[in-house]
LUMKEVEX-786819 format. One record per residue (C-alpha): residue in one letter; x, y, z. Coordinates in steps of 0.25 Angstrom, whole numbers, padded with zeros to 4 digits, always signed. Layout:
BEGIN
AXYZ...
# end
This chain:
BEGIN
X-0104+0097+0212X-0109+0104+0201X-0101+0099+0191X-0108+0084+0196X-0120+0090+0196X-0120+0094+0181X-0112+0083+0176X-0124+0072+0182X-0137+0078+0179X-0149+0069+0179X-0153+0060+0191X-0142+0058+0202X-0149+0045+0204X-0148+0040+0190X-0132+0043+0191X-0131+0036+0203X-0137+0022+0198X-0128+0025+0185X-0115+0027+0194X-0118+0017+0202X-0119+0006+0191X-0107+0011+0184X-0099+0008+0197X-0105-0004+0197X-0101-0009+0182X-0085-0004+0184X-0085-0011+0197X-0092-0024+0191X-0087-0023+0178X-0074-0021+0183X-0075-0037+0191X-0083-0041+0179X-0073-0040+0167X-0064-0052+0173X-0066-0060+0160X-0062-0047+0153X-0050-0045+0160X-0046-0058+0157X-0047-0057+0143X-0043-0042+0141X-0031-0046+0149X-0030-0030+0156X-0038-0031+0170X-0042-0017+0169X-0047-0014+0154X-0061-0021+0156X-0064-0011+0169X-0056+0000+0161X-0065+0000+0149X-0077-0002+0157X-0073+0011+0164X-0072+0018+0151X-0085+0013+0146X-0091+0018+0160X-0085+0032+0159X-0091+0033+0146X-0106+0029+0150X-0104+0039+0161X-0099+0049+0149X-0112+0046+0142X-0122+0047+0153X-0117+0061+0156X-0117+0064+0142X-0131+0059+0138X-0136+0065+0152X-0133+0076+0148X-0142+0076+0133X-0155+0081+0135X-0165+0071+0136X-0174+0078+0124X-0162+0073+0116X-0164+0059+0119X-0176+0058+0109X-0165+0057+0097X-0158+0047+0102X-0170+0039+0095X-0160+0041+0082X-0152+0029+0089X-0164+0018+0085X-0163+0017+0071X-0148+0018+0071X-0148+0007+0082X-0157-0001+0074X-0145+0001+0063X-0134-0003+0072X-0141-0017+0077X-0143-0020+0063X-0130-0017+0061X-0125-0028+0073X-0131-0039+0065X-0120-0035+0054X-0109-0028+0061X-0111-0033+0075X-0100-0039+0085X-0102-0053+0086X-0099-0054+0103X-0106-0062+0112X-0112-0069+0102X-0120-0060+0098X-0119-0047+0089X-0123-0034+0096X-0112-0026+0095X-0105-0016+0084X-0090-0016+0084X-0085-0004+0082X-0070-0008+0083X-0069+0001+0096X-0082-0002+0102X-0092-0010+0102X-0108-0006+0104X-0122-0014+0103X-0133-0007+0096X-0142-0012+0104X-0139-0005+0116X-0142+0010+0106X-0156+0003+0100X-0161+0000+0116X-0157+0015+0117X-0163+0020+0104X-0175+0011+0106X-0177+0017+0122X-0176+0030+0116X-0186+0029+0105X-0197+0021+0113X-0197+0033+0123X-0198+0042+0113X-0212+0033+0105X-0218+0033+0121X-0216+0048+0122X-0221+0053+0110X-0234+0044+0109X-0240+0047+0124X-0253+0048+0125X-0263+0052+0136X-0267+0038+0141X-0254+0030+0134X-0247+0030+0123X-0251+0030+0108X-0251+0016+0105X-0243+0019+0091X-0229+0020+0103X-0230+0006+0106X-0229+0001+0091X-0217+0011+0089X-0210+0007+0099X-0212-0007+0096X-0206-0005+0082X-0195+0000+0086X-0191-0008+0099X-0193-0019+0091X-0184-0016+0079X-0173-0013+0092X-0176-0026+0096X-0175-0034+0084X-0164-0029+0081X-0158-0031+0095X-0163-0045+0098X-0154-0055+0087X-0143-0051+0096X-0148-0046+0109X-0162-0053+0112X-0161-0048+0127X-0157-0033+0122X-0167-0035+0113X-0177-0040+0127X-0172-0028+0135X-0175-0017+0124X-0190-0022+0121X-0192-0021+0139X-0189-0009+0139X-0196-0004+0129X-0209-0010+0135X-0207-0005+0148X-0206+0009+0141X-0220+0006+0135X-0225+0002+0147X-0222+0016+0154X-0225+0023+0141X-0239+0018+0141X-0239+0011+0130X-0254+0004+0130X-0254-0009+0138X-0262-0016+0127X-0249-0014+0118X-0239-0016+0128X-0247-0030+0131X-0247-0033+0118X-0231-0032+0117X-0230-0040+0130X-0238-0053+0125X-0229-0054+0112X-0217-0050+0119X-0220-0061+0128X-0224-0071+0118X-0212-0067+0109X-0203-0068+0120X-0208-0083+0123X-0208-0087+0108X-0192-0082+0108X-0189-0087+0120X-0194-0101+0115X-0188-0099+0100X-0175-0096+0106X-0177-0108+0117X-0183-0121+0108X-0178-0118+0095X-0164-0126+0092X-0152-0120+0095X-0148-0124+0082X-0158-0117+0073X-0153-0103+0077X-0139-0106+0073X-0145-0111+0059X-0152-0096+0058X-0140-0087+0063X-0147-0084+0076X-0137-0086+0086X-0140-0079+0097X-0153-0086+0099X-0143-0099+0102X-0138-0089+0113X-0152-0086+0118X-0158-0100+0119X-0146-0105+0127X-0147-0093+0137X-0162-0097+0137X-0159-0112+0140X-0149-0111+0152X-0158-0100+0157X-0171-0110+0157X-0162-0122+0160X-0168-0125+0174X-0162-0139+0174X-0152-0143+0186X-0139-0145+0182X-0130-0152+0195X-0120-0143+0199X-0108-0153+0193X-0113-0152+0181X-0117-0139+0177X-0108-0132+0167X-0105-0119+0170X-0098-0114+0158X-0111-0118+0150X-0119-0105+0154X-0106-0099+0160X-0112-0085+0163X-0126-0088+0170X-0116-0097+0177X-0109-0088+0181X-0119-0077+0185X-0124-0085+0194X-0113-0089+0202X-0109-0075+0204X-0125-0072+0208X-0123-0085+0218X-0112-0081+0224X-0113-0067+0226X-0121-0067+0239X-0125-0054+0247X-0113-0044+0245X-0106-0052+0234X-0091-0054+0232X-0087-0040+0232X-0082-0033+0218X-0072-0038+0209X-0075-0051+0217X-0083-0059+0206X-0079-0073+0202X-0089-0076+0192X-0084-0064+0185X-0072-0072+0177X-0082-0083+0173X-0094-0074+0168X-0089-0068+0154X-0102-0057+0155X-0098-0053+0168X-0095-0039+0165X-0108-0038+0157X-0119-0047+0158X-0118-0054+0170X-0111-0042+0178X-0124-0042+0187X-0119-0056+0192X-0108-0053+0193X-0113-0039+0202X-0120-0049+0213X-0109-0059+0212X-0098-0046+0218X-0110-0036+0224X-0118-0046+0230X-0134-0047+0231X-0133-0033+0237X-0125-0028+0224X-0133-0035+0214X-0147-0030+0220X-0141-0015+0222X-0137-0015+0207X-0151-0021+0202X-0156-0009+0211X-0148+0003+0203X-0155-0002+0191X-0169-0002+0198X-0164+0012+0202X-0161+0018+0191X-0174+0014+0185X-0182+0020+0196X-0174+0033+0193X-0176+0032+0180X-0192+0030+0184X-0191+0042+0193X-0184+0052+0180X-0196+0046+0171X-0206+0050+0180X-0200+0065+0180X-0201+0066+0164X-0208+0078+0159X-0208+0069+0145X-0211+0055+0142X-0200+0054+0131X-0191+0055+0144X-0199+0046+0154X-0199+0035+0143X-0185+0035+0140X-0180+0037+0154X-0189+0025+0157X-0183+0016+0145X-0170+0019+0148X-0171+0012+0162X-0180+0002+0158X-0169-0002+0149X-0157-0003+0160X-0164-0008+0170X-0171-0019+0163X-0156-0021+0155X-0150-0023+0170X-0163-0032+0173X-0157-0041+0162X-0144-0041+0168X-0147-0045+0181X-0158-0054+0177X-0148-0062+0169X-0138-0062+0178X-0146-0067+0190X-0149-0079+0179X-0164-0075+0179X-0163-0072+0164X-0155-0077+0153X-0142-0072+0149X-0146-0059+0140X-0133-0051+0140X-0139-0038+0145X-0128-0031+0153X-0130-0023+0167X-0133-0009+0162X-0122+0000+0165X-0116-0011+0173X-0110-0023+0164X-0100-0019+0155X-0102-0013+0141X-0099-0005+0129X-0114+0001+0123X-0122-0002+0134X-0114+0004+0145X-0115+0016+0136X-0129+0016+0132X-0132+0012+0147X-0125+0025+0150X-0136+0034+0140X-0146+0027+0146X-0141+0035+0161X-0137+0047+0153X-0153+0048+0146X-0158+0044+0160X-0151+0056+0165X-0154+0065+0156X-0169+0064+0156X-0166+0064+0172X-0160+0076+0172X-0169+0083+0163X-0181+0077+0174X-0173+0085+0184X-0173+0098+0176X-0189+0099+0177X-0188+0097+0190X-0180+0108+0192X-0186+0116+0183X-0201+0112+0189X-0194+0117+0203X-0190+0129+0199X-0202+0131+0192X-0210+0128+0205X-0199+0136+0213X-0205+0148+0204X-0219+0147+0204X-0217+0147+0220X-0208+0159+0221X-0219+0165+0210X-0229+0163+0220X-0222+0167+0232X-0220+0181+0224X-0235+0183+0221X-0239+0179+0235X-0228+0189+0241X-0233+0198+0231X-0249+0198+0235X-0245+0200+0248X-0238+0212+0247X-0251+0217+0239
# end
C-alpha cells in the first residue's frame, strides 16, 4: 500500500479519469483497428503496439509527475525549437493524409505541432503570471502573448487549420481567467470573428482550381469538408453516394444505430468501413458499441477532469501554476470537444483525435505530460495543505501549552 502510495502521487481523482480512459482506448482501439488488421495482415500487432505506446504514456506521466513543478518554467526552451521543427515539416515533412505534419525519423514518426501547443501553453502561463497586477493584468501580456500564439499558429495552420483553431481557444480562454482587460480581449474577438468569417468564405467561394494553381492544397481539402458539411439539400435515399463522403457516412450510421446500451465491444460494424476509426472517428465508433449511456459517460470524464483540474487551480499558492493547470485542461477537453463535435456531425471533419483515447504516436505521448504536469502541480497543492495542517496542528498544541501553563500559575 505504501508502495502505491508513493508511486501515484498527486490527485487520486486525476489518476482515475486517466485510467479510466486508458481502458477505454485499449478496449476501443483494440475493435477499432479492423482496417489495420486487414492490411498489416497480423490481428494482434495493431492492439499490441497500441499497448506498448500506452505503457509508455503511463511511464511518462509517472516520470513528469514526479518533476517538481517550479521546473516546468524551462520547458518554455521547447517554443523556439518547436518553431524550428514546424518550419522544418514544410521541407522534411511526411507527406500522409494529404498533408505534411509529420517528421520521419525512420523508426518513428512525431508532429511538431503537438510540442509548439505544449511550449506555447507553457509560455502563456508563464507572460499571465509574471505581468499581475492588482486589478488585472499589465496590458503589455496580451500583445506578448499575441506574438507568440500567433507565430505558433502560423506556422501550424498551412497544414493543420483546426490545430491551428484549437491552440488560439485555448489560449484566450487562458486570457480570460488571467484577466486580461476585456477591452483587449473584445478587440481579439471581433477580428477573430471577422477573420474567421472572411476564411471561412475565401476558402468556401474561391474556385477549387485557383488553389491548386498556387500550391495550396489543403485548402481544396478544407472547402470540400466545408461544402458537405453546409450541404442542407435532400439527396433520395437510392441515390445518395455513400462512398462520396465515406466517413461522415459512416459516423453516422454507427451514431444511428447504436441505441441506448449499444452493440456491446468488439461489436461495431461500421468499424471495417470508417479508415479513422481508431482515430478520428473513434468517438462514433464509442456510441455505436457503448451506447448513449457509454457516449455520455465518456463526455463526462472529460468535464470531469476539468472540474478537477478547476479544483487544483483554485488551491495554487502561485499563479504560474493556476494558469498552466488551467491551460492544460482547457487544451484536452476543448481537443475532445472537437472530436465528438465532429463526430456527431455538428462540425466539419477537423482530424482532432479523442485525447488519450484514439490511437496515436505524439499525441498520446504529449497527452500523457499533460497528466503528468497536472499531477505534479496536484501533488505539490497537497503538500501545502499538509504543511498548513501541521502548521495549524502546532499553533493549537502551542496554545494548549500556554493555557495549561497559566493555569498552573
Amino acid at each position: 500500500m505504501d508502495l502505491l502510495k508513493n508511486l501515484f502521487k498527486g490527485d487520486k481523482v486525476i489518476w482515475i479519469i486517466f485510467l479510466l480512459l486508458c481502458l477505454v482506448s485499449v478496449i476501443e482501439v483494440f475493435s477499432a483497428s479492423s482496417t489495420l488488421t486487414y492490411k498489416s495482415g497480423d490481428h494482434w500487432r495493431p492492439i499490441t503496439m497500441h499497448i506498448v505506446l500506452m505503457a509508455v504514456g503511463a511511464i511518462v506521466v509517472l516520470i513528469v509527475h514526479n518533476i517538481p513543478c517550479r521546473w516546468f518554467k524551462t520547458f518554455i526552451l521547447l517554443l523556439p525549437i518547436s518553431w524550428i521543427l514546424l518550419i522544418s515539416v514544410f521541407v522534411i515533412g511526411a507527406f500522409t493524409n494529404g498533408a505534411r505534419r509529420w517528421i520521419d525519423l525512420g523508426f518513428f514518426q512525431f508532429q511538431p505541432s503537438e510540442v509548439a501547443k505544449m511550449a506555447t501553453i507553457i509560455s502563456v502561463a508563464y507572460i499571465l503570471s509574471r505581468m499581475q497586477e492588482e486589478k488585472e493584468a499589465n496590458p503589455k501580456a496580451f500583445r506578448y502573448i499575441l506574438i507568440i500564439t500567433g507565430i505558433s499558429c502560423l506556422f501550424i495552420f498551412t497544414e493543420n487549420l483546426s490545430t491551428a483553431v484549437l491552440l488560439a481557444l485555448s489560449v484566450f480562454l487562458m486570457m480570460y481567467i488571467g484577466r486580461i482587460p476585456f477591452r483587449q480581449l473584445g478587440k481579439l474577438l471581433a477580428v477573430g470573428v471577422g477573420a474567421l468569417i472572411i476564411g471561412l468564405a475565401t476558402i468556401k467561394y474561391v474556385p477549387a482550381d485557383t488553389w491548386d494553381k498556387i500550391g495550396i492544397h489543403r485548402m481544396v481539402t478544407w472547402q470540400s469538408r466545408l461544402n458537405n458539411h453546409f450541404d442542407t439539400s435532400i439527396v433520395p435515399p437510392e441515390k445518395f453516394d455513400i462512398d462520396g463522403d465515406a466517413q461522415i457516412a459512416h459516423a453516422n450510421i454507427a451514431i444511428a444505430t447504436s441505441n441506448i446500451l449499444g452493440k456491446g465491444p468488439g461489436n461495431s460494424v461500421q468499424r471495417d468501413f470508417l479508415s479513422q476509426a481508431f482515430s478520428d472517428f473513434i468517438y462514433a465508433i464509442i456510441i455505436e458499441e457503448l451506447g448513449l449511456v457509454g457516449g455520455t459517460i465518456v463526455a463526462f470524464l472529460y468535464i470531469w477532469l476539468l472540474m478537477r483540474i478547476g479544483k487544483i487551480a483554485r488551491n495554487c499558492d502561485k499563479p504560474y501554476y493556476a494558469f498552466l493547470v488551467m491551460g492544460i485542461g482547457f487544451l484536452l477537453v476543448t481537443q475532445a470537444m472537437f472530436n465528438m463535435l465532429v463526430a456527431v456531425g455538428i462540425m466539419p471533419v477537423t482530424g482532432q483525435p479523442l485525447p488519450l483515447i484514439s490511437k496515436g504516436g505524439t499525441s498520446t505521448l504529449i497527452n500523457c505530460a499533460y497528466i503528468g504536469m497536472v499531477l505534479s502541480i496536484s501533488r505539490h497543492v497537497n503538500e501545502l495543505k499538509k504543511q498548513e495542517a501541521q502548521a495549524a496542528q502546532a499553533a493549537i498544541e502551542k496554545q494548549e501549552e500556554q493555557i495549561q501553563g497559566a493555569n498552573l500559575n
